[in-house]
Every structure is written in C-alpha cells, then in structure tokens.
N, C-alpha and C positions, 0 to 999 in steps of 0.2 A: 442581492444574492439570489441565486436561483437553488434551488434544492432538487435534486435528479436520485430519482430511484433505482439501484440495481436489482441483479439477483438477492434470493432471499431473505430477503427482506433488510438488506442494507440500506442507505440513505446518505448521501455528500452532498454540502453547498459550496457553492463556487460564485464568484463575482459575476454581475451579467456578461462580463465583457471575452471570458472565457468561455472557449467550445467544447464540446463533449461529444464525444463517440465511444460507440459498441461495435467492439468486432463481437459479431453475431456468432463466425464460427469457434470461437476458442474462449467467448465469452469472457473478455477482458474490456475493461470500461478505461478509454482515454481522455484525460481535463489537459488543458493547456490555455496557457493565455496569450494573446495576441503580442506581436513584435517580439518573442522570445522564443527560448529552445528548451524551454523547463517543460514537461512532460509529468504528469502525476497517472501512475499505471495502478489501475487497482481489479483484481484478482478474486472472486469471493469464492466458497469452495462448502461446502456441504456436506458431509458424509456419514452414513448410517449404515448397520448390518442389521437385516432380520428388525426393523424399525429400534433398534438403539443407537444413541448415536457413538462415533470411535469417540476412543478417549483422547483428551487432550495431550498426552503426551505423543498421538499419531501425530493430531492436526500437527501439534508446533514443529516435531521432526518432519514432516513434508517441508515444511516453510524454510527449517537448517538445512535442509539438503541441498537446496539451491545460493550456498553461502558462499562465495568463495572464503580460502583460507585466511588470506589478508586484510577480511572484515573485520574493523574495528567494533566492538559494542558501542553503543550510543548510551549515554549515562540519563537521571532523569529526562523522561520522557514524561513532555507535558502534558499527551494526548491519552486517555484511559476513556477504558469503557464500563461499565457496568457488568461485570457478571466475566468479564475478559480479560485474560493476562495478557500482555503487550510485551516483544522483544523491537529493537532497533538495530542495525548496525550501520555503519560508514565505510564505503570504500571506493576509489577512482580508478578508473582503467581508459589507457590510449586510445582511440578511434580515430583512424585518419588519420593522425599526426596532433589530434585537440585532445587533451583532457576533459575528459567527461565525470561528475562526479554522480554519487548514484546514493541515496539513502533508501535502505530497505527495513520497514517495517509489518511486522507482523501479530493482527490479533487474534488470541485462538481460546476455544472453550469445547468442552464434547460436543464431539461433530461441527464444527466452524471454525473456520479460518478466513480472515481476511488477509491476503496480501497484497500490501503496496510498496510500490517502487517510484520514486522519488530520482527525475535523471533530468542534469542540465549542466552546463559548461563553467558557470559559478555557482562556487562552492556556498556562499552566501546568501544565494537565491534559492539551493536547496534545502540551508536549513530553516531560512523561514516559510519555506513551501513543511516542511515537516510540521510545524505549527499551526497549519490549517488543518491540520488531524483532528482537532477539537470539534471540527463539521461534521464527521463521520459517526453516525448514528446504526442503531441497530434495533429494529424492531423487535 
C-alpha cells in the first residue's frame, strides 16, 4: 500500500499497483487501478470566516447540494472518522449507452469536508471500493 497525502491534511492508501493524480487546477485527487473503469474522486474542502471555521451544517449542505434526487442513502457505513460525521448515498445514471454506477460519500466537521465519489460500471466493484474508506485518514 502506498499512502498519498492531499490538501489539508488528508491522507489515502491505495494498493501499489494503482495510480494517482492531481488536477492541480480544481484540486481534486484521482485513485484508479489498472485494467478497470473504477475511479475513486476525492475532493477535500476547507472553510473559515474571519479564522473560525463554518459550521458543519454548511460543510454537509455543500456536499447535499450536489445530490441528485434519486440518491439512495447508504445504510451502515463502515468507514468513520474521528471527530467526523459521514453521509453515503447510491445512485447510477446512463452514459453512452453503459450504466455507470456512482457512490458518494461525504465527511464533514466545522470547516471540513471531504468528498468522494466512487464511479465505475459494476455495481459490486463500487461497493467494495467504498470499503477502502477505512484508508482515509485526517491529520
């Protein structure tokens, strides 16, 4: 497992054999592993006024806002953080003709949110891709 540091002060392990990218301008960190279409999109997010940080109920509403309506919740979720409330949801949508399925999860505390997005063509592959969430650490 290799261990790859984000923005502040996040932290994800990943298998060696998976690659990792930074889009530099929009600041979103891409995991993927070889011979597949599974994609792990993770989003870290910061936020303060006047050095306090927003409260939690911003952070999480940013993270709902990009839900579509047809999001199912995700029930037990086995990935927690210390100090961080954690939502899930499940939802697929058509591209090109292939179903894609997408899990989005989100952890959030004042002033911090992490979101990730979970996208890949089986459904099965996403959810034990959601179980590597247990990797994601927080300084």
């Amino acid at each position: 497992m290799r261990l790859y540091q984000m923005d502040h002060g996040w932290y994800f392990s990943v298998p060696d054999n998976w690659t990792a990218e930074r889009d530099s301008q929009d600041g979103h960190y891409l995991f993927y592993p070889p011979d597949s279409d599974l994609t792990l999109h993770f989003t870290p997010w910061q936020v303060e006024r006047e050095g306090e940080p927003a409260p939690a109920e911003l952070m999480i509403g940013a993270f709902l806002r990009g839900m579509p309506e047809d999001a199912k919740p995700m029930d037990k979720l086995a990935c927690h953080l210390d100090k961080f409330d954690v939502k899930g949801f499940a939802f697929s949508r058509k591209r090109k003709g292939q179903r894609v399925f997408q899990r989005m999860v989100g952890y959030y505390a004042p002033g911090a949110l992490m979101s990730v997005g979970i996208f890949g063509t089986w459904e099965q592959e996403c959810d034990r891709a959601v179980t590597m969430l247990d990797q994601l650490q927080k300084a």
